[in-house]
FIBA-22461 format. One record per residue (C-alpha): residue number from 1; residue in one letter; x, y negated, z negated. Coordinates in Angstrom, 2 decimals. Layout:
N
+-----+------+---------+---------+---------+
:  nr : rest :      px :      py :      pz :
+-----+------+---------+---------+---------+
: NUM :    A :       X :       Y :       Z :
...
+-----+------+---------+---------+---------+
***
This chain:
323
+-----+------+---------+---------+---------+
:  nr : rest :      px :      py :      pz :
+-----+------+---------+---------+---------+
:   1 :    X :    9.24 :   16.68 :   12.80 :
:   2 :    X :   13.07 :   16.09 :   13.71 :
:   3 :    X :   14.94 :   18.89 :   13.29 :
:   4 :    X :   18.46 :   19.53 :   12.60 :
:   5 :    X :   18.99 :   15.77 :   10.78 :
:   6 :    X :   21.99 :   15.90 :    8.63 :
:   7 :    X :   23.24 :   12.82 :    7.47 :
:   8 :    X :   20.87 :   10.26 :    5.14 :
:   9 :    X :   19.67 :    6.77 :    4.79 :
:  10 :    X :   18.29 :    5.66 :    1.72 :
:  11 :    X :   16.71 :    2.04 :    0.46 :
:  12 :    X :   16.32 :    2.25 :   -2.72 :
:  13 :    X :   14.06 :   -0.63 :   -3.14 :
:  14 :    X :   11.71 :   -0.99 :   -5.94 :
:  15 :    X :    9.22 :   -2.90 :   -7.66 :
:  16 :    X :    5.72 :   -4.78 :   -6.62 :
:  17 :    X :    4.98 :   -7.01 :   -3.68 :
:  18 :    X :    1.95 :   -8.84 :   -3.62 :
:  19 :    X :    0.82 :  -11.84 :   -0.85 :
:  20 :    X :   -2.26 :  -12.56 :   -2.34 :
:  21 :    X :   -1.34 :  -14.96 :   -5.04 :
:  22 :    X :   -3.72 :  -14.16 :   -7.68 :
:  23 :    X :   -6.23 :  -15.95 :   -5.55 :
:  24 :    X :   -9.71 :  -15.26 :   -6.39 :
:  25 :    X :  -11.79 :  -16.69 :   -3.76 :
:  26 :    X :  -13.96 :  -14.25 :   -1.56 :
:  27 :    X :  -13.20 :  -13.10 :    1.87 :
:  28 :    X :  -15.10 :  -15.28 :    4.14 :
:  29 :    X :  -16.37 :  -14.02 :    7.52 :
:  30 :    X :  -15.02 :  -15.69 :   11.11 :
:  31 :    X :  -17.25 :  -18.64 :   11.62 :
:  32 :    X :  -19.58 :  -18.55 :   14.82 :
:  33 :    X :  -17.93 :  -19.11 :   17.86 :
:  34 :    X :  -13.80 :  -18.32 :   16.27 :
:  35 :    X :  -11.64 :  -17.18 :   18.58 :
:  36 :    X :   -9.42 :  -15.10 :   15.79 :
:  37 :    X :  -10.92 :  -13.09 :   13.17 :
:  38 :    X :  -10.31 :  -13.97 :    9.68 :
:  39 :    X :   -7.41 :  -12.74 :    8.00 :
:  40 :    X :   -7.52 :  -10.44 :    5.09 :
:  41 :    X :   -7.59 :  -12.29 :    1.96 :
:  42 :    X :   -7.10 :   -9.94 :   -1.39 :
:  43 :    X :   -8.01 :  -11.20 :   -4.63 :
:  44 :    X :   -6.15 :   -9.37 :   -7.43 :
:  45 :    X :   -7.12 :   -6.03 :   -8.51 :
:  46 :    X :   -9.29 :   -5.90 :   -5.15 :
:  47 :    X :   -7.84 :   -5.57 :   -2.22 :
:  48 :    X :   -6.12 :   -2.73 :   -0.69 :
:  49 :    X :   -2.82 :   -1.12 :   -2.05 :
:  50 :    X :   -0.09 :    0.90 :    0.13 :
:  51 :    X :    3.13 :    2.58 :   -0.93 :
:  52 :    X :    5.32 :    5.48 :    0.71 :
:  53 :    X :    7.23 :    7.96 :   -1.16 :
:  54 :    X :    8.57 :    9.33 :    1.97 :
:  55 :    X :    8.55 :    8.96 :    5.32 :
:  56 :    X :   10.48 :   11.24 :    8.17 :
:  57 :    X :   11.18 :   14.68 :    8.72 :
:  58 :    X :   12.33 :   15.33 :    5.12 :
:  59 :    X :    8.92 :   15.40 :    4.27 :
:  60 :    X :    5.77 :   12.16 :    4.60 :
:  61 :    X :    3.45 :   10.99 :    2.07 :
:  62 :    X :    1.57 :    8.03 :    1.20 :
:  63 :    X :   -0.57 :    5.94 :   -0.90 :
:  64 :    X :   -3.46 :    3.71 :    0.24 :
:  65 :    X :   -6.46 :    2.49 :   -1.71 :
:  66 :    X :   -7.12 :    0.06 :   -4.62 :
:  67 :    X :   -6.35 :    0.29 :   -8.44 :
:  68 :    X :   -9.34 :    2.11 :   -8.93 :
:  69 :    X :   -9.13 :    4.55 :   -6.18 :
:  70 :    X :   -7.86 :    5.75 :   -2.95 :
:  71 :    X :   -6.03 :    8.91 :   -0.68 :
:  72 :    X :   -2.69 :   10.45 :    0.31 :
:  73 :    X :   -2.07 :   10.21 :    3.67 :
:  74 :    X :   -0.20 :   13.64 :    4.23 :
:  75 :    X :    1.48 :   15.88 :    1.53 :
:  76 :    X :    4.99 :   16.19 :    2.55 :
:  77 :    X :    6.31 :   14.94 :   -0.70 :
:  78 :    X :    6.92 :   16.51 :   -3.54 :
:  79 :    X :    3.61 :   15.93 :   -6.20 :
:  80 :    X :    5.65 :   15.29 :   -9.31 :
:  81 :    X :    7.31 :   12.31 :   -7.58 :
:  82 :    X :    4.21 :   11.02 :   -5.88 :
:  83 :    X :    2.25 :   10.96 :   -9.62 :
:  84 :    X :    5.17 :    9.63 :  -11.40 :
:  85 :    X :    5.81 :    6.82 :   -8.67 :
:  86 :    X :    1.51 :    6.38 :   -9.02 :
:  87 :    X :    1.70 :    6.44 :  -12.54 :
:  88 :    X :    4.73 :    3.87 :  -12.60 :
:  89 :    X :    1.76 :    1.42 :  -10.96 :
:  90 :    X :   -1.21 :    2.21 :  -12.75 :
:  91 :    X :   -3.43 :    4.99 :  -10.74 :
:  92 :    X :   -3.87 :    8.02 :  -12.67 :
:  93 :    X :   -3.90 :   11.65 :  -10.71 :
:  94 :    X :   -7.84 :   11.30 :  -11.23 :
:  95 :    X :   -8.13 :    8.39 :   -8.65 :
:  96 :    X :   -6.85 :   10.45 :   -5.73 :
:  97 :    X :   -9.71 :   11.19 :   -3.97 :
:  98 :    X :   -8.37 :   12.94 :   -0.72 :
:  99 :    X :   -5.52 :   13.93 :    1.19 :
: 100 :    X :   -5.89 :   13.27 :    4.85 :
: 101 :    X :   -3.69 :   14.89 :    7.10 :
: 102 :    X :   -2.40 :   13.94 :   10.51 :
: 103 :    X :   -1.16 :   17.46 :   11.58 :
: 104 :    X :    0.17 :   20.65 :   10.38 :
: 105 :    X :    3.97 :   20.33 :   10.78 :
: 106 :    X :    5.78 :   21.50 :    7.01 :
: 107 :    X :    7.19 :   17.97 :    6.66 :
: 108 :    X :    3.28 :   16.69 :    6.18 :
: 109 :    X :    1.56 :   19.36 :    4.83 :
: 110 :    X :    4.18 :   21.14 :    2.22 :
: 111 :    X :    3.00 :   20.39 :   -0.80 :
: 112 :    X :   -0.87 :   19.98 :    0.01 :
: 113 :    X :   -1.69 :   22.93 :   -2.40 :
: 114 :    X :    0.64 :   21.97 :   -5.35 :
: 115 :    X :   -0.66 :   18.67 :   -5.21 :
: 116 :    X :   -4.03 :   19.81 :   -5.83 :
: 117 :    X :   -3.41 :   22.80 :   -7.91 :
: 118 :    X :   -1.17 :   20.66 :  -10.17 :
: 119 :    X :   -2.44 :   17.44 :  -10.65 :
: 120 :    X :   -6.04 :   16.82 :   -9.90 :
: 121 :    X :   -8.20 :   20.26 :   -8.44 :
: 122 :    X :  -11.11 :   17.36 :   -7.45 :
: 123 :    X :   -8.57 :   16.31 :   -4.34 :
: 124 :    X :  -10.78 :   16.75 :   -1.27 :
: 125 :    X :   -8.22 :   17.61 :    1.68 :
: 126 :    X :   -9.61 :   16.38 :    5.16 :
: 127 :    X :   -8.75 :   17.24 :    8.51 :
: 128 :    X :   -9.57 :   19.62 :   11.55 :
: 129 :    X :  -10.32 :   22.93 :   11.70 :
: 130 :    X :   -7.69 :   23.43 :   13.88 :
: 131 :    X :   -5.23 :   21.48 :   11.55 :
: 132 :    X :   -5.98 :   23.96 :    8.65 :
: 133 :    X :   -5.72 :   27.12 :   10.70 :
: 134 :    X :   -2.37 :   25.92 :   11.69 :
: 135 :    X :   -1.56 :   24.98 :    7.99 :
: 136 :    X :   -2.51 :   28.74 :    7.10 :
: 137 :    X :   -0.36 :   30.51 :   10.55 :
: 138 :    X :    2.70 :   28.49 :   10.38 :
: 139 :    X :    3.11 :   27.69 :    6.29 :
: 140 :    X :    3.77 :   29.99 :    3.19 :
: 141 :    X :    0.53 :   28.04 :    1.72 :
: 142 :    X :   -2.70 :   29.71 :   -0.53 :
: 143 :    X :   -5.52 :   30.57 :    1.47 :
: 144 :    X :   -7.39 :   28.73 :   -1.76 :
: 145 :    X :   -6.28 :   26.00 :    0.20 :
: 146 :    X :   -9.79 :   26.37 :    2.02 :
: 147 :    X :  -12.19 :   25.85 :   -1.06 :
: 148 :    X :  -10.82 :   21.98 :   -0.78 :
: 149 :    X :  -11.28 :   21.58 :    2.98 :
: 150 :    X :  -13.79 :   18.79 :    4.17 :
: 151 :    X :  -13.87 :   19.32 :    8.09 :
: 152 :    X :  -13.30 :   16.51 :   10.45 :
: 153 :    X :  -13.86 :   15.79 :   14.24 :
: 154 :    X :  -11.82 :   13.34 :   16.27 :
: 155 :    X :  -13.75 :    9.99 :   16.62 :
: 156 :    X :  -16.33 :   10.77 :   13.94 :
: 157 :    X :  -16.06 :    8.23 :   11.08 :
: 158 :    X :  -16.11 :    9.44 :    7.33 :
: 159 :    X :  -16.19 :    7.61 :    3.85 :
: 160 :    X :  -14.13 :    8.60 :    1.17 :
: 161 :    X :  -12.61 :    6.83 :   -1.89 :
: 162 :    X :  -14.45 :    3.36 :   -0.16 :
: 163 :    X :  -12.82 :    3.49 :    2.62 :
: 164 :    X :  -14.10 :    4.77 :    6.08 :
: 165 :    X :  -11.68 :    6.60 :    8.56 :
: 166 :    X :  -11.78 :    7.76 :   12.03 :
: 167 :    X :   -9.62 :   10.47 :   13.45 :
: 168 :    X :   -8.12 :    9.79 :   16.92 :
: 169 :    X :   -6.16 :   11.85 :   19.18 :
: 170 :    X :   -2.25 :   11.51 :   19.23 :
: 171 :    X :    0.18 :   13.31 :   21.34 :
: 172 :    X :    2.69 :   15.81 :   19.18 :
: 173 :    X :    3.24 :   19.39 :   19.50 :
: 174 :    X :    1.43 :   20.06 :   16.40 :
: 175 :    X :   -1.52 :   22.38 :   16.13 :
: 176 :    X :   -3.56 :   19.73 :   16.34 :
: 177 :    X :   -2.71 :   15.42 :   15.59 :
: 178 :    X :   -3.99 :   12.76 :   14.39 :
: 179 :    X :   -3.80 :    9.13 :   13.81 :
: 180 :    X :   -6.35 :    7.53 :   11.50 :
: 181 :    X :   -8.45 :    4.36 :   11.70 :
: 182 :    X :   -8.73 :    3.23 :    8.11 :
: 183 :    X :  -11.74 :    0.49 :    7.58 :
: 184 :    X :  -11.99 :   -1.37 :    4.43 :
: 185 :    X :  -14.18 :   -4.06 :    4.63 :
: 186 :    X :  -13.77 :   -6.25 :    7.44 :
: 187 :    X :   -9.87 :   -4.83 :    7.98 :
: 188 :    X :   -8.26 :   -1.84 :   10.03 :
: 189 :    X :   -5.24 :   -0.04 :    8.41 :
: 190 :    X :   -4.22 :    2.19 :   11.49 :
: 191 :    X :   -1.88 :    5.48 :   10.44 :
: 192 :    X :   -0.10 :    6.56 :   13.89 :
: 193 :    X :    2.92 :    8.72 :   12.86 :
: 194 :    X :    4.74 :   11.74 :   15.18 :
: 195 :    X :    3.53 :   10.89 :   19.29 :
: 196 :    X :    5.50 :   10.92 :   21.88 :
: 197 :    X :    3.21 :    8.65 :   23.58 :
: 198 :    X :    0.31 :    6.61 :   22.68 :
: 199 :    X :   -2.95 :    8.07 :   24.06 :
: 200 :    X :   -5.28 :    5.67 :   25.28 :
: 201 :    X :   -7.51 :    6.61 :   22.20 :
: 202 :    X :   -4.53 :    5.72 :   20.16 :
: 203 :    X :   -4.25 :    2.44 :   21.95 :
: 204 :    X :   -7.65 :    1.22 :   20.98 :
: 205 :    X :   -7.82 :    1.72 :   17.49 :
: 206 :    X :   -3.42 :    0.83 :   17.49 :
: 207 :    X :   -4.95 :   -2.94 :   19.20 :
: 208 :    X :   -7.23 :   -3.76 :   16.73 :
: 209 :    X :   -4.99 :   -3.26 :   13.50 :
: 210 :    X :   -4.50 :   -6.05 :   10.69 :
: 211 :    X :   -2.16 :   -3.34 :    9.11 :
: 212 :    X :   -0.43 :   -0.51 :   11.14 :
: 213 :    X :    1.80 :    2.06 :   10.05 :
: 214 :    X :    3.56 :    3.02 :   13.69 :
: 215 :    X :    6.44 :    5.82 :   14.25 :
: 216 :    X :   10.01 :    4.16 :   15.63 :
: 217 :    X :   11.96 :    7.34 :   15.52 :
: 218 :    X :   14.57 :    6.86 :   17.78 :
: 219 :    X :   17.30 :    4.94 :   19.85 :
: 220 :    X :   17.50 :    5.68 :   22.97 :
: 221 :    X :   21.09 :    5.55 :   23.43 :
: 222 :    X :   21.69 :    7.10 :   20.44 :
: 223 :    X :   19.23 :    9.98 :   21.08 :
: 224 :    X :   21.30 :   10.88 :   24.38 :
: 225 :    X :   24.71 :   10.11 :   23.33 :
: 226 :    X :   24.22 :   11.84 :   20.26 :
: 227 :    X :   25.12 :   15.30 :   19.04 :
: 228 :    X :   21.76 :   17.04 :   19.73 :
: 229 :    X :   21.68 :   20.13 :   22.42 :
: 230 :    X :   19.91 :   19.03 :   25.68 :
: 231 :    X :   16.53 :   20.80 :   24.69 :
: 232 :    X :   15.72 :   19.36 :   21.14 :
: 233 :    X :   16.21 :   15.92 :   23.33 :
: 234 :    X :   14.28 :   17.28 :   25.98 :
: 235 :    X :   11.43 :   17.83 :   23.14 :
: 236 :    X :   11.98 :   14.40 :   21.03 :
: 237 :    X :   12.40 :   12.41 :   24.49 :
: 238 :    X :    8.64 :   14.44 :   25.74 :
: 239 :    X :    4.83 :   13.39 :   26.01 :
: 240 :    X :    4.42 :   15.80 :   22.91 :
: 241 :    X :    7.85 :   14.22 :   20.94 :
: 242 :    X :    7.72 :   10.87 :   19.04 :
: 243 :    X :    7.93 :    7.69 :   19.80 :
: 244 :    X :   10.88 :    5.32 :   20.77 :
: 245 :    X :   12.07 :    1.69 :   19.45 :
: 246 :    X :   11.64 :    0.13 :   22.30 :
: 247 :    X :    8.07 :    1.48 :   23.35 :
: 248 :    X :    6.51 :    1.18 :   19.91 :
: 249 :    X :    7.48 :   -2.30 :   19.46 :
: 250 :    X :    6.65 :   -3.33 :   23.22 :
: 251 :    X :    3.22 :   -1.36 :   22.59 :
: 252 :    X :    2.69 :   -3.66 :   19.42 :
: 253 :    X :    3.98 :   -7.38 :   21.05 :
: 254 :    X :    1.73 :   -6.88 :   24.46 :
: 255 :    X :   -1.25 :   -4.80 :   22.98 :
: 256 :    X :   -1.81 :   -5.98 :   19.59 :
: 257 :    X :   -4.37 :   -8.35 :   18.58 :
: 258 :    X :   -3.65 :  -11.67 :   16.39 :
: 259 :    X :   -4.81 :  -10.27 :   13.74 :
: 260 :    X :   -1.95 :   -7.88 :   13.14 :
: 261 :    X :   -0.65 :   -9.21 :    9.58 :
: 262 :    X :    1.63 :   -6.31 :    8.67 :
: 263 :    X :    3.67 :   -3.67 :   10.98 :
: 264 :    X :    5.28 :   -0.64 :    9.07 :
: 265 :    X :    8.17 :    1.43 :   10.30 :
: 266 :    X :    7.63 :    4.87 :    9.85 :
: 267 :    X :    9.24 :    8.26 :   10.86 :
: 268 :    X :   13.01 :    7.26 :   11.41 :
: 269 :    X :   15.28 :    9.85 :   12.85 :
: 270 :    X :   18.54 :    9.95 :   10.32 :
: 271 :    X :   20.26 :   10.83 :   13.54 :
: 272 :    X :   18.89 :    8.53 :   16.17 :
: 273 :    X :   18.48 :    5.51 :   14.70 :
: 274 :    X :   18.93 :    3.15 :   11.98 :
: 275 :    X :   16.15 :    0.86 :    9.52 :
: 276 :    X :   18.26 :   -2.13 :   11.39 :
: 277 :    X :   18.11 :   -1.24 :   14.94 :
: 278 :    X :   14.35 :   -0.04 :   14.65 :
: 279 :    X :   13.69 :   -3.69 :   12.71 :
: 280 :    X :   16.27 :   -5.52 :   15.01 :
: 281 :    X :   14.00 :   -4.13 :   18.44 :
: 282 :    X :   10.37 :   -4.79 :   16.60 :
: 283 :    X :   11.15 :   -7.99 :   15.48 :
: 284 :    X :   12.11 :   -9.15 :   18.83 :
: 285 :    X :    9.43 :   -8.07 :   20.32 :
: 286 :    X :    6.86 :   -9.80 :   18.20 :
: 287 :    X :    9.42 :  -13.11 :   18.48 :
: 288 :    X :    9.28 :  -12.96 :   22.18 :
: 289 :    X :    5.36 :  -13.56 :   22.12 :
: 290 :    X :    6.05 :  -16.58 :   19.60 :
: 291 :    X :    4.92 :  -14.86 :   16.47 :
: 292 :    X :    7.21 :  -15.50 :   12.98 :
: 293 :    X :    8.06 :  -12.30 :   11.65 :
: 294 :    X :    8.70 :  -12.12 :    7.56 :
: 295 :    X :   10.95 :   -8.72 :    6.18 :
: 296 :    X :    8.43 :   -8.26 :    3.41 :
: 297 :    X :   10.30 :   -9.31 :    0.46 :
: 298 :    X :    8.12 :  -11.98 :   -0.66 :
: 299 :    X :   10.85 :  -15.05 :   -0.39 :
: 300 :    X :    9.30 :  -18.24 :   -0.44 :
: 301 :    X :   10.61 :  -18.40 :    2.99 :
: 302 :    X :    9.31 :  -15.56 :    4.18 :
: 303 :    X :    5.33 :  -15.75 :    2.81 :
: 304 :    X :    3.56 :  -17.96 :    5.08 :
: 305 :    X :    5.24 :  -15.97 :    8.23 :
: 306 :    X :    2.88 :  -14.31 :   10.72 :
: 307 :    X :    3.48 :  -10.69 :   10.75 :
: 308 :    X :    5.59 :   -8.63 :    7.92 :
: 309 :    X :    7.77 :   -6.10 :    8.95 :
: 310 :    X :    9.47 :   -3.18 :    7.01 :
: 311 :    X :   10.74 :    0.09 :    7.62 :
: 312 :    X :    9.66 :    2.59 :    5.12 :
: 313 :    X :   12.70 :    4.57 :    3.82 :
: 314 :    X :   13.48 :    7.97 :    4.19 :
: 315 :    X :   13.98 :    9.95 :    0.79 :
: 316 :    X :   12.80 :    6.55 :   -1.48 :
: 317 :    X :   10.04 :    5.09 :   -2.77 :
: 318 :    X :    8.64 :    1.81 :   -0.65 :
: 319 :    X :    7.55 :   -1.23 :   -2.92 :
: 320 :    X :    4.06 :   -1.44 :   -4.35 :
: 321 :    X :    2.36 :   -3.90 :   -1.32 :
: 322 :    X :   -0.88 :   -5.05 :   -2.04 :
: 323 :    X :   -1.81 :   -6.10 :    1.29 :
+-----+------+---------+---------+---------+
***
């Protein structure tokens, strides 16, 4: 969480984006012998889905799944926009399976109950047991919040909503944190919001990611020539902080695999940064080791690139990807 942000950002884009092209054909396996692992290929209506309806310390939640089904990673968001931005692309309250929650700051876990309470009481929430003691300390939230708990243990896998996930250790000064491994058939969406460095247990599952959702919260020079007092940098700047530009994307360009397809900006300071500086340092980075890098938009130009890049806004909505 970032505290004491002020002024706003907002990109208020809208609508669907889809690179799978309506293609039908079935994911084929690497042949014997390949030295890169095949691609993810979604046909339509099949493959996996993502959208954010929020993303920084104004509060973080977000979709990922398939038409049919799938979970909220986090419930920082307000419900009532969350459903009406679901409903808007076709997934009713009742395919929310789970929220799964990376730690137990208020901007992820505010509206965990509501959620629940208000739109579908067959959400499963899933995380730690220390995650939901700190939920109940530090929050104004119903103890009821307990009848919907499924417990989870760092690097033990778990299936829900056809997905598997496996917790990993990140380093925050929450209660306990998370990142999440997120299999779904032969592909790794990897959720690693809110560290102020990346663990070597982070670094393994970050590496082998053909989607990853990865915190750029700050500029550096903007973090210490900004208006902040000395501590609050002291904390952002810290092991147990968040992340940096310039580390995240040097982390991604000299420790990701080929495979990486898409790279999602998450958790930008209002303060401390900007979507185009955070874009401007990631997209050199993956340029400097010779990989084309597309801005999502879905341009003719921009389709066949390697990797797709976007920063999810602040206080909007992100496009509908199917991925």
């Amino acid at each position: 969480m970032d505290n004491n942000e002020s002024s706003t950002y907002k990109q208020p884009v809208r609508g669907v984006i889809a690179f799978d092209d309506f293609d039908d054909s079935p994911v084929m396996p690497p042949k014997s012998g390949s030295d890169e692992p095949a691609k993810p290929k979604s046909a339509h209506g099949s493959g996996l889905s993502f959208m954010s309806f929020g993303s920084g310390s104004s509060g973080n939640c977000a979709y990922l799944g398939t038409s049919e089904q799938g979970v909220l990673i986090d419930a920082g968001v307000d419900p009532e926009k969350v459903f009406a931005e679901l409903k808007r692309n076709g997934i009713s309250p009742q395919a929310v399976k789970a929220i799964v929650l990376t730690h137990d700051h208020q901007d992820h876990v505010r509206y965990v109950y509501k959620t629940i309470r208000g739109f579908n009481k067959n959400i499963a929430v899933y995380c730690t047991m220390r995650v939901m003691n700190g939920l109940l300390r530090r929050h104004n939230i119903s103890r009821r919040i307990k009848e919907y708990k499924v417990d989870i243990w760092h690097e033990t896998p778990f299936k829900v909503a056809g997905m598997e996930f496996t917790a990993f250790e990140t380093s925050h000064d929450g209660t306990d944190n998370v990142g999440f491994n997120i299999r779904f058939g032969e592909f790794n969406f990897v959720v690693a919001t809110d560290m102020g460095v990346i663990t070597d247990r982070a670094a393994h599952y970050m590496s082998q990611a053909h989607f990853l959702m990865i915190e750029s919260n700050y500029d550096r020079a903007m973090l210490d020539n900004g208006r902040y007092p000395e501590y609050l940098k002291s904390r952002i700047r810290g092991p147990r902080g968040h992340l940096d530009n310039t580390v995240a994307a040097r982390f991604v360009a000299e420790q990701v695999g080929a495979q990486l397809q898409w790279v999602f900006l998450c958790h930008l300071s209002n303060d401390n940064n900007t979507p185009e500086i955070a874009l401007a340092t990631m997209r050199e980075a993956l340029q400097s080791r010779g990989q084309t890098v597309g801005d999502a938009s879905n341009a003719p130009d921009q389709r066949d690139r390697d990797v797709q890049l976007y920063a999810l806004p602040r206080y909007d909505s992100s496009p509908w990807f199917v991925l």
